[in-house]
N, CA, C and O of each residue as an XYZ file, in Angstrom:
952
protein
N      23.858     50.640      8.901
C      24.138     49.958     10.157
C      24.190     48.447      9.964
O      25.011     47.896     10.698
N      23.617     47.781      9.280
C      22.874     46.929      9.310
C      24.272     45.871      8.179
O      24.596     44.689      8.297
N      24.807     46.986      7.133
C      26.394     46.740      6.675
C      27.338     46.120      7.333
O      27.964     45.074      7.159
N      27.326     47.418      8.567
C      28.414     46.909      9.289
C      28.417     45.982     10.278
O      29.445     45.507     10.760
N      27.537     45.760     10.534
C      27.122     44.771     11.584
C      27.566     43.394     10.786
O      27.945     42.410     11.421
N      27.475     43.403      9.106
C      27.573     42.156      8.746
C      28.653     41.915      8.489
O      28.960     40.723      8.460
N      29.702     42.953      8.189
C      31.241     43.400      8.295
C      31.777     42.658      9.584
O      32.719     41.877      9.445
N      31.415     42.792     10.396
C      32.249     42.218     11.556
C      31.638     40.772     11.580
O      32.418     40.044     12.194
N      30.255     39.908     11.032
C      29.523     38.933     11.174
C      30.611     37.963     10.468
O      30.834     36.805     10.822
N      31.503     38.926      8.973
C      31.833     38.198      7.829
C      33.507     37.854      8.713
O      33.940     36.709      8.840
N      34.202     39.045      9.210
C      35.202     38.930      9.945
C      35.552     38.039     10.865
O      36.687     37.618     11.088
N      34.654     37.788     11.342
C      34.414     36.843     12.557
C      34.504     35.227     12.012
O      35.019     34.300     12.638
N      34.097     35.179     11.171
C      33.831     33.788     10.269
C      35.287     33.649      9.628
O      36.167     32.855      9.962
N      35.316     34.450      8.797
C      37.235     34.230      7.974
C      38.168     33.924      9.129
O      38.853     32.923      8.920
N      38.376     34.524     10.293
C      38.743     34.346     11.828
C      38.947     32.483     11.821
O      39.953     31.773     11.803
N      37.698     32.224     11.843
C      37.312     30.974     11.864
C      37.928     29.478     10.915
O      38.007     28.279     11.183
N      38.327     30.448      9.549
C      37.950     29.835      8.353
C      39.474     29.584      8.332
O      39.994     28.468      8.326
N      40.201     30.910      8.320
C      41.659     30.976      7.972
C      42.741     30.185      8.391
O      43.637     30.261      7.550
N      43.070     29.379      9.438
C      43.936     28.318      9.795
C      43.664     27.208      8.661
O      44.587     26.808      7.952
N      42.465     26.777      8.542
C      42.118     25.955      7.906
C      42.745     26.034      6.217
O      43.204     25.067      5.608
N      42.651     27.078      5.821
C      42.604     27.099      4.580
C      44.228     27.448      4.491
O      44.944     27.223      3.515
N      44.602     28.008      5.653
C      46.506     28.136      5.533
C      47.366     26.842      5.787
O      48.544     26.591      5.529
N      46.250     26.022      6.453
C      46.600     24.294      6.485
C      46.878     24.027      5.047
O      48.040     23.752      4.752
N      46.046     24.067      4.186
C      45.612     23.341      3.109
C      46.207     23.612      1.889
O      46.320     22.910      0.884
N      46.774     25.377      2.272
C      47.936     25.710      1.278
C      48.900     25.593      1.397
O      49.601     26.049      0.494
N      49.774     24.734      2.880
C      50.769     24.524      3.075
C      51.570     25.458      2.917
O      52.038     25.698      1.805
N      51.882     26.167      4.003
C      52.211     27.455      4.697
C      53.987     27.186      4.182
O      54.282     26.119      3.643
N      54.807     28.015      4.367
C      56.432     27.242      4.256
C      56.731     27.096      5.367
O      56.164     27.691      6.283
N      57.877     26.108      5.559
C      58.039     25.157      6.887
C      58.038     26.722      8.176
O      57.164     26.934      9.016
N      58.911     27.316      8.000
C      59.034     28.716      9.316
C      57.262     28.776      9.924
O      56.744     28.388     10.971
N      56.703     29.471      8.666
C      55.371     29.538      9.236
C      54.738     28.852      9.654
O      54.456     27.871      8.966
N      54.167     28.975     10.993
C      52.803     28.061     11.410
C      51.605     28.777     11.509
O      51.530     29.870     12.069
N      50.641     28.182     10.969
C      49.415     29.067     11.359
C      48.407     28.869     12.551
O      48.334     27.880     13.281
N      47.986     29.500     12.577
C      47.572     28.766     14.757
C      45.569     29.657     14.786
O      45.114     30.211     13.785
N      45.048     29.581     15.670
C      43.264     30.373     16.153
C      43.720     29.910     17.688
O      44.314     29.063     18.355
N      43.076     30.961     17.703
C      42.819     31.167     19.225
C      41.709     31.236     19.840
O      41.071     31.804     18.953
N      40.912     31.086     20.748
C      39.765     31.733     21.474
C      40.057     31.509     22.837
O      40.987     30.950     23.417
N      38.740     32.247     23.306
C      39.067     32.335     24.674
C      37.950     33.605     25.223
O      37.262     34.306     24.480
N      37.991     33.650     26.428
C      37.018     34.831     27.381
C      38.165     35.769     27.700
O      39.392     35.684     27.650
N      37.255     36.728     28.060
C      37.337     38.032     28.596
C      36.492     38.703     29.642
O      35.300     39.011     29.598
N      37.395     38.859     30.602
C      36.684     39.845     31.954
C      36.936     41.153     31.852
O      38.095     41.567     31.871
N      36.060     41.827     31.753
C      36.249     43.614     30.989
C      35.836     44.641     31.882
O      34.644     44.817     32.135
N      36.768     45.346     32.387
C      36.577     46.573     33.014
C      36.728     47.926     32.039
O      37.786     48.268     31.509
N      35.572     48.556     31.927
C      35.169     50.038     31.209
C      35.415     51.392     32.598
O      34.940     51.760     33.673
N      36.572     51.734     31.538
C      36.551     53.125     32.062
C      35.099     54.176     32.614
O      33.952     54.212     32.170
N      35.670     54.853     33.606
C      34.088     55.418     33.741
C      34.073     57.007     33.364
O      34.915     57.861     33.084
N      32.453     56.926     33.532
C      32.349     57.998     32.114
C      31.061     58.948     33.259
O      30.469     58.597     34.280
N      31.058     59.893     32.668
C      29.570     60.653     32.950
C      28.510     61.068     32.381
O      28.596     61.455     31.216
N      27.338     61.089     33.014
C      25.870     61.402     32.323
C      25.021     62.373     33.121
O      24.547     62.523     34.247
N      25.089     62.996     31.836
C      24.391     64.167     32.047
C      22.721     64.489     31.957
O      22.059     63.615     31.398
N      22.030     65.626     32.444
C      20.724     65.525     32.564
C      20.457     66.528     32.038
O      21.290     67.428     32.140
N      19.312     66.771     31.332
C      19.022     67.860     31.016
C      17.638     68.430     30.866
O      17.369     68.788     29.720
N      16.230     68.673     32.235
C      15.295     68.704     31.922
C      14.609     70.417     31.564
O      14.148     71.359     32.209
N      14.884     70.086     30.206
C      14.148     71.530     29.538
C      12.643     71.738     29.607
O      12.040     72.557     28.914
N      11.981     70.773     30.672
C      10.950     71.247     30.073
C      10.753     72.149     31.861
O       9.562     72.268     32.150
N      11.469     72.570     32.656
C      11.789     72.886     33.601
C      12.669     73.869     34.128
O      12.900     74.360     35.233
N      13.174     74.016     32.705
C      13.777     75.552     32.699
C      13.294     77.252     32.909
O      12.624     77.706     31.981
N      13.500     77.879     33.686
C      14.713     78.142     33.902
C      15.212     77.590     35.568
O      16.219     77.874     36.216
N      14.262     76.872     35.834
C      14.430     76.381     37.208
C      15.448     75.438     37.781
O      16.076     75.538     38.835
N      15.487     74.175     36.545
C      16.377     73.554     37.060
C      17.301     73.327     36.271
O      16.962     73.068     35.117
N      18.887     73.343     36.627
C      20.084     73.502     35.999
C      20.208     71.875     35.762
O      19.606     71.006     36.392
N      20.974     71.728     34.888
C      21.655     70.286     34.225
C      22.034     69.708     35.201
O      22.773     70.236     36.032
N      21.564     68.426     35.287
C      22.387     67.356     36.227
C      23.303     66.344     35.943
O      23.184     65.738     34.878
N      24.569     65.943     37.043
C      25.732     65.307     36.360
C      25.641     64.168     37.092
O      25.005     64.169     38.146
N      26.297     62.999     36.602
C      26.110     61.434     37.387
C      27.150     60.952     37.276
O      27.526     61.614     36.308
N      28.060     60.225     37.516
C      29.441     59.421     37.573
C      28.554     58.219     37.215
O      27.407     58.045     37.629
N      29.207     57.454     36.432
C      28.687     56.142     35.913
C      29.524     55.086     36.407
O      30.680     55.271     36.029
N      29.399     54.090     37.078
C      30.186     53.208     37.034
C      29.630     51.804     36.460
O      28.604     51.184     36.739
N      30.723     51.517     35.518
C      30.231     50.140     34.936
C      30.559     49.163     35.844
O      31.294     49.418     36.798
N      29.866     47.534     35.558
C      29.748     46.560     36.091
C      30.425     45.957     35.342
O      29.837     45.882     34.264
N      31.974     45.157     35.304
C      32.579     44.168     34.640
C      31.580     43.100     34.272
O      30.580     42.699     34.867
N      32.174     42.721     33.032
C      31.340     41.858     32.119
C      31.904     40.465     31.413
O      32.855     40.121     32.114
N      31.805     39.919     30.791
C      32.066     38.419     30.487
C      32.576     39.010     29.146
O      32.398     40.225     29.237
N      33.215     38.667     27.755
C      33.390     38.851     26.921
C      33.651     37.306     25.871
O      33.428     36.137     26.185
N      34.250     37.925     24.440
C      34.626     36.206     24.158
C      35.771     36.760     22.952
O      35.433     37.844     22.478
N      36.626     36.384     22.576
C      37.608     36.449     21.441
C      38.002     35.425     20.451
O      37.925     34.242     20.782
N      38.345     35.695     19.474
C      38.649     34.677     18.435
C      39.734     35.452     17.474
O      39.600     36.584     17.011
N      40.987     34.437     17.267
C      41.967     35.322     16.601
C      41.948     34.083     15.387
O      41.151     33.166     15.190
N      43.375     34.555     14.581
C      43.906     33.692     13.620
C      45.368     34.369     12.958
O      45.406     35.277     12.128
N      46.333     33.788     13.461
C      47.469     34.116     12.429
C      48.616     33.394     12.222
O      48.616     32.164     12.272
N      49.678     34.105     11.974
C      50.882     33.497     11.926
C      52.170     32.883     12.701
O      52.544     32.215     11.737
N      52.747     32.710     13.296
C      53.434     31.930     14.199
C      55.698     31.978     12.962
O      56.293     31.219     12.196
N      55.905     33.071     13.471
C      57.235     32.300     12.865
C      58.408     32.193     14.113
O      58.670     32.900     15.086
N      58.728     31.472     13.795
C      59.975     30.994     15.283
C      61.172     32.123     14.689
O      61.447     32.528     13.560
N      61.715     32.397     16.055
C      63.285     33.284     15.891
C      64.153     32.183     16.879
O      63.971     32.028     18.087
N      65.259     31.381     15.923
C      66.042     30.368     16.467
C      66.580     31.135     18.220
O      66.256     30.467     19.203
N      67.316     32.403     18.452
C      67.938     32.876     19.133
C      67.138     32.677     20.530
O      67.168     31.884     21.471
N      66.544     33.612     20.221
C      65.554     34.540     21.446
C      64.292     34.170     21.581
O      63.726     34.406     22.648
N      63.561     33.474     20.454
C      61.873     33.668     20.805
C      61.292     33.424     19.330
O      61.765     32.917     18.313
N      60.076     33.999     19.653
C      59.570     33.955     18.155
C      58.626     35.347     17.920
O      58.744     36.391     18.562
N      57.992     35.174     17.203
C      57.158     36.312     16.391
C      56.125     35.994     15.431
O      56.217     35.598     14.269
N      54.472     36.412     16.628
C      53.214     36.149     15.689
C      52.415     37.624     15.350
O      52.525     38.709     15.921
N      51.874     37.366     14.611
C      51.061     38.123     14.323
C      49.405     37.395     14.069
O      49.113     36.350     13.488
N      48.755     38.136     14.569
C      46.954     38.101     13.911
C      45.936     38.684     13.427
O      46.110     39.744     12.826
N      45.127     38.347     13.513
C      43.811     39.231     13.009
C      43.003     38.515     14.334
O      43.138     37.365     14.753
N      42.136     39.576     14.835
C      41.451     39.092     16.209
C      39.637     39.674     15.897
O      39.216     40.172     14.852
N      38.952     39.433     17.012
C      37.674     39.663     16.789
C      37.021     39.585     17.926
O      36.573     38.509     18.323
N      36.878     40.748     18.615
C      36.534     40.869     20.172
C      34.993     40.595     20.322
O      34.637     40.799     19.161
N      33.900     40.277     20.983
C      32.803     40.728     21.408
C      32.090     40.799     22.833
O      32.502     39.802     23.426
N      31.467     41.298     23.430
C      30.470     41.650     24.641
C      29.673     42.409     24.788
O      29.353     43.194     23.895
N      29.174     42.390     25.861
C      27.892     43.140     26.569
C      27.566     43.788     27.933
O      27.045     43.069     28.786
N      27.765     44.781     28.147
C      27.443     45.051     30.058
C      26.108     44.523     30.319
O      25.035     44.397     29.729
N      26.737     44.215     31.690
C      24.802     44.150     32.020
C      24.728     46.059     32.867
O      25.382     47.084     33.057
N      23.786     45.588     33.025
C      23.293     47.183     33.576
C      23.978     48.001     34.255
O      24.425     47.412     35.238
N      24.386     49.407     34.216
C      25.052     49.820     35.184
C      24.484     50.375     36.648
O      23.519     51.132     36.752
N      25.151     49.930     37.594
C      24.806     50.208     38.969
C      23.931     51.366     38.750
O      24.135     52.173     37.843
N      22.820     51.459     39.696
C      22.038     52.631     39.965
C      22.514     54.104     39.873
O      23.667     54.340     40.232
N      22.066     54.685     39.615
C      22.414     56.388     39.913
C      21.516     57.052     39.626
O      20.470     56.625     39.138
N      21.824     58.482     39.937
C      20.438     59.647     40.225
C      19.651     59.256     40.675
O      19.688     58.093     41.079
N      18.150     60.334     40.876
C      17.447     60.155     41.747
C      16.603     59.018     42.528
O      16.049     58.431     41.598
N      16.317     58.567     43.383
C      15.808     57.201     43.893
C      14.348     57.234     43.249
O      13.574     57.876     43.958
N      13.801     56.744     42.164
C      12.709     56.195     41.840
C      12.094     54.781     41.757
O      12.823     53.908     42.227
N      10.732     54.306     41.184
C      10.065     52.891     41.393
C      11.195     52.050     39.905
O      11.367     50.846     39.715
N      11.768     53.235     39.097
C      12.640     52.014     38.169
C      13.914     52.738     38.841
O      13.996     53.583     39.732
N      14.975     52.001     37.976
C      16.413     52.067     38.329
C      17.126     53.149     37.056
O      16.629     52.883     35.961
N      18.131     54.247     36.997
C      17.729     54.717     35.754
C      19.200     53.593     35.593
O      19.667     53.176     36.652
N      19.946     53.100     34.118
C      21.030     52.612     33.930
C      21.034     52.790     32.478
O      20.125     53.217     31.767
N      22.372     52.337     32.110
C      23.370     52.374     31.014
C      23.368     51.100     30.805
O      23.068     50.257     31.651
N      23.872     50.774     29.083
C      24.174     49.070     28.948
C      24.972     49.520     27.919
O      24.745     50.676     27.561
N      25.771     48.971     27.396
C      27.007     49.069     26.418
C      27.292     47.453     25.810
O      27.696     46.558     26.552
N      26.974     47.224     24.151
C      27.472     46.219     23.663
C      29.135     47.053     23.030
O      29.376     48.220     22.723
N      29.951     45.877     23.047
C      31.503     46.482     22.004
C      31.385     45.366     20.710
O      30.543     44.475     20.597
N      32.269     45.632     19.964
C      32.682     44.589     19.229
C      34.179     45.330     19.048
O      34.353     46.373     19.679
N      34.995     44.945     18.413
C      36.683     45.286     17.988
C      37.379     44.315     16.796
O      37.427     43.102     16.998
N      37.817     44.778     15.781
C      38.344     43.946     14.835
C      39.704     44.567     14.856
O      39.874     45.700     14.408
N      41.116     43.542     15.591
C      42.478     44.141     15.454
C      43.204     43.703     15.170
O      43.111     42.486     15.330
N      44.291     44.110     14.639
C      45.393     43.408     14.035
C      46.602     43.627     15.410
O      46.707     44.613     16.140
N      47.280     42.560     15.431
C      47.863     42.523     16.521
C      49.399     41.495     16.087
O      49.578     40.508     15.373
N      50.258     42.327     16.918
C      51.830     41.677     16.843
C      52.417     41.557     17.434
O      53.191     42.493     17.635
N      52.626     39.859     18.514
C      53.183     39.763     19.305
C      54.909     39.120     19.341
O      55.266     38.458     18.366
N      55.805     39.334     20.374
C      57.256     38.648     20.903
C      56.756     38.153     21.600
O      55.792     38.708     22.129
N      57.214     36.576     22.059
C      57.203     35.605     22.514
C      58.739     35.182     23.509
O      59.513     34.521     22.818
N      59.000     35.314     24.221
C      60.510     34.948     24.933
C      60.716     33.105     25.639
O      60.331     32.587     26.687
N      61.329     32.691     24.709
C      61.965     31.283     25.200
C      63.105     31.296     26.228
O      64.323     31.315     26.051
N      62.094     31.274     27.776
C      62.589     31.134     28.502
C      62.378     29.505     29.315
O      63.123     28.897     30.084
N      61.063     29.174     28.761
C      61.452     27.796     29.497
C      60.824     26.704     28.746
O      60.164     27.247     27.860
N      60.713     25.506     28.669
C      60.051     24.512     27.828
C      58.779     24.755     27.458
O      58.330     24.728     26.312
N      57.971     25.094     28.882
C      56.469     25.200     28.322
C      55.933     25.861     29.031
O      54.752     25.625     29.286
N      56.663     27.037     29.669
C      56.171     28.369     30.386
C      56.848     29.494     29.680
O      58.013     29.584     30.067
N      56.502     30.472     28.693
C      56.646     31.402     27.626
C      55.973     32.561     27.572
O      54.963     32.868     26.939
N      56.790     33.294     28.460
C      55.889     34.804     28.579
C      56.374     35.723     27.081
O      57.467     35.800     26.521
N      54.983     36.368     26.745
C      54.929     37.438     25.767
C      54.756     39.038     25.611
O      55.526     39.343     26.522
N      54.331     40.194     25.146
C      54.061     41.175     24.723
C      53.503     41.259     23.471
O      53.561     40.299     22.703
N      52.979     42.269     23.180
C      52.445     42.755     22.169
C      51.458     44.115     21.858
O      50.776     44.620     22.749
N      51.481     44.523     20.743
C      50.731     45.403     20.504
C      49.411     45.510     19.271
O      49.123     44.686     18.403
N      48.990     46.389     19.475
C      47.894     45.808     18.325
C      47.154     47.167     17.708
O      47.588     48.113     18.365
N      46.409     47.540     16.918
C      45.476     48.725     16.781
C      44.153     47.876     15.495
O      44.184     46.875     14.780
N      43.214     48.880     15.757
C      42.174     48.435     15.021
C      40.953     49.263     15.142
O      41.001     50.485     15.285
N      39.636     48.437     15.069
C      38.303     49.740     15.119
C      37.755     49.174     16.538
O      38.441     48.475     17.284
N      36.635     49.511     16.761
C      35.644     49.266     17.620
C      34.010     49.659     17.040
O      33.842     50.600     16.265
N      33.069     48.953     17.446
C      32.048     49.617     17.297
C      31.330     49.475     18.800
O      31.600     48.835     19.816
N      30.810     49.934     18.610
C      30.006     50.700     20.219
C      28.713     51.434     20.438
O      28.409     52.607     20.219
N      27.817     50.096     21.091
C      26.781     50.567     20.904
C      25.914     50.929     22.087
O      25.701     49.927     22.769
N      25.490     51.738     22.440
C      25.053     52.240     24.511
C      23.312     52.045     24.129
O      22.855     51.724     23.032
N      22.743     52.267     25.059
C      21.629     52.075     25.303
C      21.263     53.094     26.616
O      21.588     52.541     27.666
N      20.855     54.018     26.758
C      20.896     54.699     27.731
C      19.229     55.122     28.260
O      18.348     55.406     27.448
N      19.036     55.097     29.628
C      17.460     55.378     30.343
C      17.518     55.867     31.751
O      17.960     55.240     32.714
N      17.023     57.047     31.745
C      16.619     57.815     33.020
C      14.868     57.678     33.649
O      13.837     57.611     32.980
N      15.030     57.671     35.107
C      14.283     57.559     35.769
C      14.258     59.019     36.924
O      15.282     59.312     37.541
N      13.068     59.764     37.072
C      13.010     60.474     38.136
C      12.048     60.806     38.261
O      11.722     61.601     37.380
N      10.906     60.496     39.361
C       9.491     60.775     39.588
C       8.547     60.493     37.627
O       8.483     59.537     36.854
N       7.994     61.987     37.610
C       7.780     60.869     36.321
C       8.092     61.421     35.227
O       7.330     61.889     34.381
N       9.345     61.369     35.224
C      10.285     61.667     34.086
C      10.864     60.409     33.561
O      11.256     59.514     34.309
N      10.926     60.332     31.958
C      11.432     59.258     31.597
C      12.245     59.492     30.142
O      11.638     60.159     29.305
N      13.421     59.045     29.830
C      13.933     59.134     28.547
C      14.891     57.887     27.989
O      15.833     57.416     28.625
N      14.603     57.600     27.116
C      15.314     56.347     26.636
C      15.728     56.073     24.934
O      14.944     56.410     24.047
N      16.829     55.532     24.688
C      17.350     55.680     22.811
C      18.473     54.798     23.272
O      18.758     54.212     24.315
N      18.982     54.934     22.108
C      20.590     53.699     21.744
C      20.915     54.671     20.309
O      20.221     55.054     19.368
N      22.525     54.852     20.750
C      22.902     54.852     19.649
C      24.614     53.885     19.319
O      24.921     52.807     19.828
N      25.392     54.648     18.414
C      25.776     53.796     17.821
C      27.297     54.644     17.798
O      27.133     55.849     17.602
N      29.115     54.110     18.007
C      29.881     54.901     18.294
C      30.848     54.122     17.168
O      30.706     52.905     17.060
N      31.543     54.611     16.576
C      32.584     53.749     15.918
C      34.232     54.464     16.049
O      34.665     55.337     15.297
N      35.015     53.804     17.259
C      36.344     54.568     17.602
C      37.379     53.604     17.215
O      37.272     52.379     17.279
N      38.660     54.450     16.698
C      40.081     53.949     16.858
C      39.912     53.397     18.265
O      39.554     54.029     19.259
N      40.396     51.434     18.132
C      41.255     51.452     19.560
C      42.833     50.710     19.314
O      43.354     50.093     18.385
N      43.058     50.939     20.043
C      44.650     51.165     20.368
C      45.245     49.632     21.538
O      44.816     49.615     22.692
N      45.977     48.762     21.169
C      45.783     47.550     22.014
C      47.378     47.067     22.598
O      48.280     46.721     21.836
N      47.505     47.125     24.091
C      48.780     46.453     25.018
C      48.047     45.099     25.394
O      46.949     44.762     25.837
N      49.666     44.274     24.834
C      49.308     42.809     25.919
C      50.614     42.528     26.215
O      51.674     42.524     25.588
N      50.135     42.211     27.733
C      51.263     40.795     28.450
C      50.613     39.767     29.295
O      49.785     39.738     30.206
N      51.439     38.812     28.514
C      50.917     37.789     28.926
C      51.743     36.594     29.588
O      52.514     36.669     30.545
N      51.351     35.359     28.761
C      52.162     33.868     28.731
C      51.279     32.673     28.425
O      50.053     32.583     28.364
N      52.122     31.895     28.274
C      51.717     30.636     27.410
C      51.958     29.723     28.355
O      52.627     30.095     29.319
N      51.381     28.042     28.298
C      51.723     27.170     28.815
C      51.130     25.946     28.102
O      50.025     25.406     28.052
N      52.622     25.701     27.453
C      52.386     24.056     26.624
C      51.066     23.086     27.088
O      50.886     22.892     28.290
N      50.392     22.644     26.345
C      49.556     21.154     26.661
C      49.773     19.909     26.148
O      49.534     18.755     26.504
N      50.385     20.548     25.041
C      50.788     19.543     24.032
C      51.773     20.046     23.047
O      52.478     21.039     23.226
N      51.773     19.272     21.965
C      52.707     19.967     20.863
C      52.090     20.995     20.156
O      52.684     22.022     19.828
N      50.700     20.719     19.862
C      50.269     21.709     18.808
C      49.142     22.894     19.888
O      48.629     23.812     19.248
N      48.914     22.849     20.962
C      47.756     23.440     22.107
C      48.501     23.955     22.897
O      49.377     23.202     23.320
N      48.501     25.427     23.444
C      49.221     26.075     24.376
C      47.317     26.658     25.261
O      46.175     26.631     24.802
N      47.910     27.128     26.700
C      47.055     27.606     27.313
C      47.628     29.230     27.748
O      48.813     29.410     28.028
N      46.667     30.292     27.758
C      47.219     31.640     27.519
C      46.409     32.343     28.170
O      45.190     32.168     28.139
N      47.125     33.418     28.985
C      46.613     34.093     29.909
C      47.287     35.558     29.630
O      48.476     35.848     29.496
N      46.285     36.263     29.595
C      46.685     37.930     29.224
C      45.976     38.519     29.879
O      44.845     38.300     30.312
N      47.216     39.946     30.035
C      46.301     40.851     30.719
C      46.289     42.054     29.340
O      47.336     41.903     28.711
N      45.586     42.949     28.844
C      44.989     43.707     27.804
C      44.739     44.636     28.534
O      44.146     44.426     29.592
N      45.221     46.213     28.068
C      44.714     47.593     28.146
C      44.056     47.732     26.430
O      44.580     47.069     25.536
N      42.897     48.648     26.151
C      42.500     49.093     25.166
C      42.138     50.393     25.245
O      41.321     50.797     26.072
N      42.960     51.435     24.040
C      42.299     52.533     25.002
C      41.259     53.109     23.164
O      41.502     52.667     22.041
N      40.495     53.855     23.437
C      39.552     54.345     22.301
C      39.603     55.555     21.876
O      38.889     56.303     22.543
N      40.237     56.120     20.917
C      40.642     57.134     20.583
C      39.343     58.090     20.718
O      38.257     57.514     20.773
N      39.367     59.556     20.777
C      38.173     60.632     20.637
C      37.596     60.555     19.076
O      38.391     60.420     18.146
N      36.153     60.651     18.847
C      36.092     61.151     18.093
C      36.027     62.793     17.437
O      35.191     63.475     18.029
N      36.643     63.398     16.511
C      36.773     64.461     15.648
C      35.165     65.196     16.137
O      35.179     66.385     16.456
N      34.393     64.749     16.155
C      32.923     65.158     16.461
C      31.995     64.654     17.675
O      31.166     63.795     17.369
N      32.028     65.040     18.885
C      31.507     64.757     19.888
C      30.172     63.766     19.735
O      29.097     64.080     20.245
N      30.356     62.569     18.997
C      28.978     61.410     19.114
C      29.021     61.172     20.301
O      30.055     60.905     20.912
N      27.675     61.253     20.877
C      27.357     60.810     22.037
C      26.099     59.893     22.164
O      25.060     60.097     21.535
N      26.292     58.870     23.032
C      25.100     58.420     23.137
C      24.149     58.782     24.066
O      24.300     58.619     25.276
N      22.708     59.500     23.301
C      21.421     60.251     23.573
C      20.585     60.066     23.910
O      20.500     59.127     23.119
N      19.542     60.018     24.495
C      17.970     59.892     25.118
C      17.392     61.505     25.110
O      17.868     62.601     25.407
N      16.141     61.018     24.617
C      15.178     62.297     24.760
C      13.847     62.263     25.035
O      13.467     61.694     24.012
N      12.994     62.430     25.585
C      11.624     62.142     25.952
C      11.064     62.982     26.873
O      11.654     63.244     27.921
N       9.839     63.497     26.563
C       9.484     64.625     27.941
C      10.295     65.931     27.930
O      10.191     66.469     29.032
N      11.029     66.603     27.122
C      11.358     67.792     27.329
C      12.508     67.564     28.203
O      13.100     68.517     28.711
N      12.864     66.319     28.408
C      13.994     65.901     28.802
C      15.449     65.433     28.257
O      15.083     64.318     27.887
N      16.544     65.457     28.001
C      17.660     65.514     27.261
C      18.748     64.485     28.147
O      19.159     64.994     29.190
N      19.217     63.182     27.853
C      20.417     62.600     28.654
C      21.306     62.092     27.802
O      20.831     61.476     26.848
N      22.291     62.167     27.869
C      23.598     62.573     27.264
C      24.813     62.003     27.788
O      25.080     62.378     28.929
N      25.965     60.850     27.027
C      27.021     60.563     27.745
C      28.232     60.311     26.864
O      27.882     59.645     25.890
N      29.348     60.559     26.850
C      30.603     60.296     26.093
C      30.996     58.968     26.166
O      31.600     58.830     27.230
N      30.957     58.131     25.673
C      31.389     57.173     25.325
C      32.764     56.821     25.861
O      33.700     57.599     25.676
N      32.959     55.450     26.649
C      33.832     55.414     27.745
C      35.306     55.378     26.589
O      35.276     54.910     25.451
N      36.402     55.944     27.204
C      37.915     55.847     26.626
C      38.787     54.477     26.361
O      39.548     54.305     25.410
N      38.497     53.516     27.443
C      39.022     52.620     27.333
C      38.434     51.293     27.702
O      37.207     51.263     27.790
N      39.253     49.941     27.986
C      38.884     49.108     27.832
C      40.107     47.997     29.027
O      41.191     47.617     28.583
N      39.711     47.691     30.297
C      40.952     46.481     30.700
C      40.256     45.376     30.938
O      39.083     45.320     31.309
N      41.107     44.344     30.688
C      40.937     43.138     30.667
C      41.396     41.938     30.872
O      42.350     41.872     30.096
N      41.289     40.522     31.665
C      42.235     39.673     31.409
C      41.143     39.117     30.560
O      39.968     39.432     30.369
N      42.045     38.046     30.055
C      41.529     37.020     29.064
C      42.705     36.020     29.457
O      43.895     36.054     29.773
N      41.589     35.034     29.234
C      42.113     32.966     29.348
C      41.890     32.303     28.159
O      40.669     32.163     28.084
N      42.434     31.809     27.163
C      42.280     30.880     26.272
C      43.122     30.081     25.705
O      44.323     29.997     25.957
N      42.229     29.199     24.566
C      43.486     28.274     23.994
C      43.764     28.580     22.672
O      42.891     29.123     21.996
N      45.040     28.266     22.118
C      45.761     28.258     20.946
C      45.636     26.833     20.480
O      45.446     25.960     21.326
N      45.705     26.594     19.493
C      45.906     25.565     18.132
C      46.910     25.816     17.376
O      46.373     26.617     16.610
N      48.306     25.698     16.909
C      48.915     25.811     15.897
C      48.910     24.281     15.531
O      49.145     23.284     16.214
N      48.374     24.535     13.516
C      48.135     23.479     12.889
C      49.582     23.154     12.156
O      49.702     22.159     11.442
């Protein structure tokens, strides 16, 4: 765990590093190399959680909950290439590096003295390839697509009289990435960029779920499918 965590720590940094060092090798004139950052407002698909108190069997049957997440703040950091198409537009490509955190999810099941909730960190490392359309001096709407990983980590805790169960585990999915957006000049080398982002998260081959167990008690949830989002940030091409 503790690998990969530094896998995306090291990703995140080259992100950082790479304009710089494509400055310094003097890219050929077509290419520009450009970073990006910027926020993210993230809406998670909703998912369900399940109950399961065995130590209460055969009495009481499994219980089901609709989860709804609470949109969250996020942050991004890209780095790539920039080549102009004289005609029509141009054509970039990057390497990107998503991260966030939910805060708690809204209440559900039974009314007790705690709240039971869900929390979900993401991270995402994607490669992404966007068209750019020169339609006006310094208003430049785009598209693009992208694919890459995710890691995904839940935190899950039930509350009911005095029942209690609580764990975190750990999800690692294909995601799959749409953008449209646009640009707006600031300068020569600084554009300002506004996207809207679908992400969706492929199944895994083996039902990982993130688990809680405590008390003869069992809670259980699939890991949400997707991912929407806008995002606001700025570009640099050096």
């Amino acid at each position: 765990m503790k690998r990969k965590n530094a896998l995306f720590a090291m990703a995140a940094l080259g992100l950082s590093m790479a304009p710089c060092i494509g400055s310094a090798a003097k890219w050929p004139s077509q290419l520009r190399p450009y970073c990006a950052s910027g926020f993210t407002y993230n809406y998670l698909s909703a998912c369900k959680l399940s109950v399961d108190r065995l130590s209460e069997r055969p009495i009481a049957e499994p219980e089901s909950y609709d989860i709804k997440w609470n949109p969250y703040i996020g942050f991004r950091f890209a780095a790539g290439l920039w080549l102009p198409a004289p005609k029509s537009g141009c054509i970039f490509g990057e390497v990107e590096y998503q991260t966030g955190r939910t805060a708690k999810t809204e209440h559900f099941g039974p009314v007790s003295v705690h709240e039971s909730y869900m929390r979900l960190t993401s991270d995402f490392i994607l490669l992404n390839l966007y068209y750019q359309l020169n339609v006006a001096n310094a208003f430049q709407p785009y598209f693009g697509v992208g694919c890459g990983t995710s890691n995904l980590k839940g935190e899950a805790c039930f509350f009911s009289d005095e029942t209690y169960a609580f764990n975190s585990a750990t999800n690692h999915r294909m995601a799959i990435k749409g953008t449209a957006g646009f640009s707006f000049a600031l300068n020569r080398s600084t554009t300002l960029e506004a996207e809207f982002v679908a992400i969706h998260l492929s199944k895994e081959k083996r039902e990982k779920r993130l688990t809680a167990s405590s008390g003869g008690t069992t809670i259980a949830t699939v890991a949400p499918s997707g991912v929407v989002q806008l995002s606001l940030g700025l570009c640099n091409t050096f």
